[in-house]
C-alpha atoms as one frame of an Amber mdcrd trajectory, in Angstrom:
protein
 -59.891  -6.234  35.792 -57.646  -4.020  34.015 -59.949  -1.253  31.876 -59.828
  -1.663  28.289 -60.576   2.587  27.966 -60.188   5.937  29.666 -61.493   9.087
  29.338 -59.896  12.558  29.129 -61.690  15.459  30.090 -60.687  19.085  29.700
 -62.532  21.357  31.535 -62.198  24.773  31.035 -61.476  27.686  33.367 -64.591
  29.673  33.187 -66.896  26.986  32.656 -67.145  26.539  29.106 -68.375  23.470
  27.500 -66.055  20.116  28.303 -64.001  18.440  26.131 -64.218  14.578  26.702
 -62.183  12.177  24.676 -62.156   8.364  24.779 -58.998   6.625  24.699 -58.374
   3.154  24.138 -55.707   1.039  25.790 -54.616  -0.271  22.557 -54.049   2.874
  21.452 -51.854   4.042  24.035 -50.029   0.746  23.499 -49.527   1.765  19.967
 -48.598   5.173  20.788 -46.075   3.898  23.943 -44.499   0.930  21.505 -44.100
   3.632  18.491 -42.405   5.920  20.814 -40.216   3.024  21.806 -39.180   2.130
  18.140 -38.607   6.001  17.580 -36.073   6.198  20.414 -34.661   2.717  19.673
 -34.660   3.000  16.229 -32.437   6.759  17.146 -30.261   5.064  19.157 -29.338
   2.910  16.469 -28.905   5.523  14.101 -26.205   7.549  16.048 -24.587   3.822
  16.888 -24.330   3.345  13.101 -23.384   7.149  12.125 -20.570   6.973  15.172
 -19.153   3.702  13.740 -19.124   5.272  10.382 -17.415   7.926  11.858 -14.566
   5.983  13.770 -13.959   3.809  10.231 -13.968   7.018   8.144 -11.560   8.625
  10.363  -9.294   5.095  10.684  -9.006   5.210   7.097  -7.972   8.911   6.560
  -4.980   8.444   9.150  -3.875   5.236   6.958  -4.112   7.671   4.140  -2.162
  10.539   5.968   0.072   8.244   7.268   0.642   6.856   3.819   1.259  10.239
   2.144   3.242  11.628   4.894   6.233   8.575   4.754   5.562   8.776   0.656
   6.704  12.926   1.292   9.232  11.613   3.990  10.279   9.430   0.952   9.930
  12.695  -1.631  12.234  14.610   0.961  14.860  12.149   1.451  15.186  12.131
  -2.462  15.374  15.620  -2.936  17.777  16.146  -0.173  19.755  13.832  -2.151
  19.420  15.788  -5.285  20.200  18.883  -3.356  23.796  17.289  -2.131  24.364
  15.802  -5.789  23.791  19.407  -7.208  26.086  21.041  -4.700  28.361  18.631
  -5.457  28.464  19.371  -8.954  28.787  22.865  -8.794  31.527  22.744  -6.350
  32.940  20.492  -9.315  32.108  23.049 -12.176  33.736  25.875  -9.993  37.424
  23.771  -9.262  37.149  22.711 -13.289  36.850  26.487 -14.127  39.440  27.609
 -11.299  41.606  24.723 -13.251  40.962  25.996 -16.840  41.415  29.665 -16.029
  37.750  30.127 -17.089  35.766  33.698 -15.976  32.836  32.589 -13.127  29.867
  33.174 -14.997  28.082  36.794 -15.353  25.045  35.415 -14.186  25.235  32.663
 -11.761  21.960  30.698 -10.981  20.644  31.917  -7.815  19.564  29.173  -6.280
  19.125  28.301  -2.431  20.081  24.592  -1.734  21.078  24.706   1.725  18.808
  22.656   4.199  16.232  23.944   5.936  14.033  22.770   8.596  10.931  22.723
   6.074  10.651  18.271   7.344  11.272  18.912  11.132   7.180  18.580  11.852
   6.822  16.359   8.540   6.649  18.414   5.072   3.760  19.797   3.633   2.795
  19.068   0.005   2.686  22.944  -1.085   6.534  23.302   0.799   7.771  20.042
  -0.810   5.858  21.223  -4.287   7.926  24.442  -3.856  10.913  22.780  -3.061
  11.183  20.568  -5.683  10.700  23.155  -8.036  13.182  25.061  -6.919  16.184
  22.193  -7.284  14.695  21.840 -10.890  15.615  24.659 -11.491  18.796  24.359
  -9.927  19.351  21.015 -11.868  18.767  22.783 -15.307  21.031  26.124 -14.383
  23.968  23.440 -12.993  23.385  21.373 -16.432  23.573  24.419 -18.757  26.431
  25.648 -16.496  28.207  22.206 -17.090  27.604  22.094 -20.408  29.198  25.595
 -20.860  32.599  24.449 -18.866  32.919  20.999 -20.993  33.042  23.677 -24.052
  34.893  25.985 -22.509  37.366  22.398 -21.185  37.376  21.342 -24.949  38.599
  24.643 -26.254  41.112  25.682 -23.485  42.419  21.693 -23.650  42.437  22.671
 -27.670  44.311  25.510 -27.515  46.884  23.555 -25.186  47.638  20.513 -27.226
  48.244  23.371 -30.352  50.579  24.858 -27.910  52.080  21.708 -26.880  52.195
  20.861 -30.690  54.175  24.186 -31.312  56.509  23.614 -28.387  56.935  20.565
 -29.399  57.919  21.522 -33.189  60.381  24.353 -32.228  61.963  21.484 -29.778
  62.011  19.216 -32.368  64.108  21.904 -34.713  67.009  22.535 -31.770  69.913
  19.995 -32.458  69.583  17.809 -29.032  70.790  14.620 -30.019  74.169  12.547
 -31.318  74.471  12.615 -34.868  76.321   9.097 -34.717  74.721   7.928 -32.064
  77.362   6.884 -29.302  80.159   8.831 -30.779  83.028  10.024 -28.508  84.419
  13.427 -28.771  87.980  13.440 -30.529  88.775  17.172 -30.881  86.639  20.104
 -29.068  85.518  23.402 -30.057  88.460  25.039 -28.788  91.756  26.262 -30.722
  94.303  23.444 -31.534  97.683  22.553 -32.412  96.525  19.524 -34.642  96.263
  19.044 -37.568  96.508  22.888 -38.072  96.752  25.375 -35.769  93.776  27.186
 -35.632  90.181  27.375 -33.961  88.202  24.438 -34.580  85.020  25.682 -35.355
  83.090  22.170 -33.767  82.961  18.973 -32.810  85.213  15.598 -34.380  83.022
  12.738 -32.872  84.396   9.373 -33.179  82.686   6.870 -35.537  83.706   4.004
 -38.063  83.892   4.503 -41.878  80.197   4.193 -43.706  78.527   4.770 -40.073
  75.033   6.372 -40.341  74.797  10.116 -39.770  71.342  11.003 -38.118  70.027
  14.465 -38.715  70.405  16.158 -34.724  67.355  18.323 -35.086  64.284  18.270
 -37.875  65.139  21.495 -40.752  65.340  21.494 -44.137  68.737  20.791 -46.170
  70.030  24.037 -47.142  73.447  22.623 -48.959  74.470  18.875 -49.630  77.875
  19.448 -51.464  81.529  19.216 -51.681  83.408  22.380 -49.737  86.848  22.321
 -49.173  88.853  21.135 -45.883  85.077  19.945 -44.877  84.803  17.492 -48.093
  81.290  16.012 -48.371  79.022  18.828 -46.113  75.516  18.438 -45.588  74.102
  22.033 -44.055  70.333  21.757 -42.978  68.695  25.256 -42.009  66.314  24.400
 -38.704  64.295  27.146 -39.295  64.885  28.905 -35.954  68.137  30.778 -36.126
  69.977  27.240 -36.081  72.164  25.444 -38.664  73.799  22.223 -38.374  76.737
  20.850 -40.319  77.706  17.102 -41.169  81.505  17.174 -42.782  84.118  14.679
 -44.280  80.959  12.054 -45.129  81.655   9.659 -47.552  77.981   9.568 -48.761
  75.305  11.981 -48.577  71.363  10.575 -48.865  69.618  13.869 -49.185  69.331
  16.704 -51.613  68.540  20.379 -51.358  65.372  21.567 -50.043  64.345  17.849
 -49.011  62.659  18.005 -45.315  64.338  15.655 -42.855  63.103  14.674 -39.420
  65.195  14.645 -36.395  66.282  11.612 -35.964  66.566  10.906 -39.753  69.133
   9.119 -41.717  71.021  11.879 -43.935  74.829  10.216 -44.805  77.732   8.108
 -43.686  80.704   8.727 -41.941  83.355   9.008 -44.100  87.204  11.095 -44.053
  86.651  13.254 -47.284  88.234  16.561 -47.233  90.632  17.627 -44.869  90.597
  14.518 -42.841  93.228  12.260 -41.012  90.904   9.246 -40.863  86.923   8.225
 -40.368  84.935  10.428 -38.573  82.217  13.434 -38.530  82.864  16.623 -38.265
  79.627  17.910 -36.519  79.284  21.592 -36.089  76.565  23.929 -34.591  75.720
  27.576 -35.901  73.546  30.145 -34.306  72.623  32.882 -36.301  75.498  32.379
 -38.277  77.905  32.246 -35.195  79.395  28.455 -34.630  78.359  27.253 -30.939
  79.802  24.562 -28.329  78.108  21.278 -30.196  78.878  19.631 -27.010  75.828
  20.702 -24.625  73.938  19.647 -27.692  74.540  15.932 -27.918  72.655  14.916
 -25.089  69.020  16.955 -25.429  68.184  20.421 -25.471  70.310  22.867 -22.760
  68.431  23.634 -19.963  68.804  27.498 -20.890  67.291  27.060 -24.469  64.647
  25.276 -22.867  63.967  28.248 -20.658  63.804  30.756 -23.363  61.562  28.768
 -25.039  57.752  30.568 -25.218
């Protein structure tokens, strides 16, 4: 029969008064089962807390993993920028080699060159700094490009006025056939007929009442009868040049009217000293007569050079 108490007894060393206690089996029973749920309950505890753990620590590698391929992402971008910049200031430098434009007094420094900042996977603050950095790349390259499109506009400016001007002073040097087709008859050269004598120009070939054409753009300086040259139409080019229409039988302009190159100023006629239809075209240069005859067919190649 199992005993339903015990008894503890603590006797001391020198022979003091015992201690006796009474114990009860239930209550070691209690005390043994509340140990029990102590150490069980423990166990379960750290089983939770380590499971917490393990999620907790699943979920921040999904969240690193996450934000490192969103910076892998961030750095691919960037890298992209980086090439698009250096592209464009490659770009801005040709443009300004092309224009003749100064390089700028204070050029942007800026590092773009690749660096092995992503070989281990970037780090926010790096990538942060980064970024920054081609911002303010991208601004210094826009404000640079904006400078060279002004600086394009007014060297491309001052080349179309130049191109204008050339264009004028070609326009006023006699470069094409007053009668369009006409076939020299008698040269600028001396000859025996009809007089003997230098013949100051050109006789080109043309049918009676055939347009004249002004050779060069000017402004008519005389539009009257003279002489062996009969009807003469003298138009002042503005440049040192003079050009002279003779024996027409009809002259359409007036003195001090502006005529194009190109322009309709008379007809062909054989007034004056004349043997039959034709023009009598003549060149002067600073009040010497030239050879018409490179004239008829554009510009000479040596004008053209001493042009500015």
């Amino acid at each position: 029969m199992i005993k339903d108490r015990y008894y503890v007894k603590i006797v001391p060393h020198q022979g003091e008064t015992v201690h006796k206690f009474e114990v009860h089996r239930r209550h070691i029973t209690s005390i043994v089962a509340a140990i029990a749920c102590l150490i069980f309950g423990s166990l379960v505890f750290g089983a939770v807390q380590v499971l917490r753990a393990h999620s907790q620590v699943a979920v921040l590698q999904a969240q690193a993993a996450s934000q490192q391929a969103t910076l892998k992402q961030i750095d691919r971008q960037t890298d992209a920028l980086r090439r698009e910049l250096q592209h464009v200031q490659t770009q801005n430098q040709e443009i300004r080699q092309l224009i003749g434009a100064p390089a700028p007094t204070a050029a942007p420094k800026t590092n773009l060159q690749k660096t092995s900042w992503v070989k281990d996977g970037p780090s926010l603050p790096t990538l942060q700094a980064h970024v920054e950095a081609l911002a303010v790349a991208s601004t210094a390259t826009t404000q640079e490009a904006d400078t060279i499109k002004q600086l394009a506009m007014h060297v491309l400016n001052l080349r179309h006025l130049r191109d204008l001007a050339r264009a004028q002073m070609i326009a006023a040097i006699p470069s094409i056939d007053p009668v369009d087709g006409g076939t020299i008859v008698s040269c600028f050269c001396y000859r025996t007929y009809p007089d003997t004598e230098f013949h100051p120009g050109v006789d080109l070939s043309a049918d009676y009442g055939v347009t004249v054409h002004a050779s060069a753009a000017g402004t008519v300086a005389a539009a009257d009868y003279e002489g062996g040259y009969g009807n003469k139409i003298d138009i002042d080019h503005g440049n040192g040049y003079h050009t002279w229409y003779a024996h027409l039988s009809r002259m359409d302009v007036q003195v001090g009217q502006h005529v194009y190159k190109g322009e309709a100023i008379g007809a062909v006629g054989a007034t004056g000293f004349a043997t039959g239809p034709h023009l009598h075209y003549q060149v002067m240069r600073n009040g010497v007569a030239i050879d018409p005859a490179p004239f008829l067919t554009g510009v000479p190649s040596n004008v053209l050079a001493s042009l500015p």
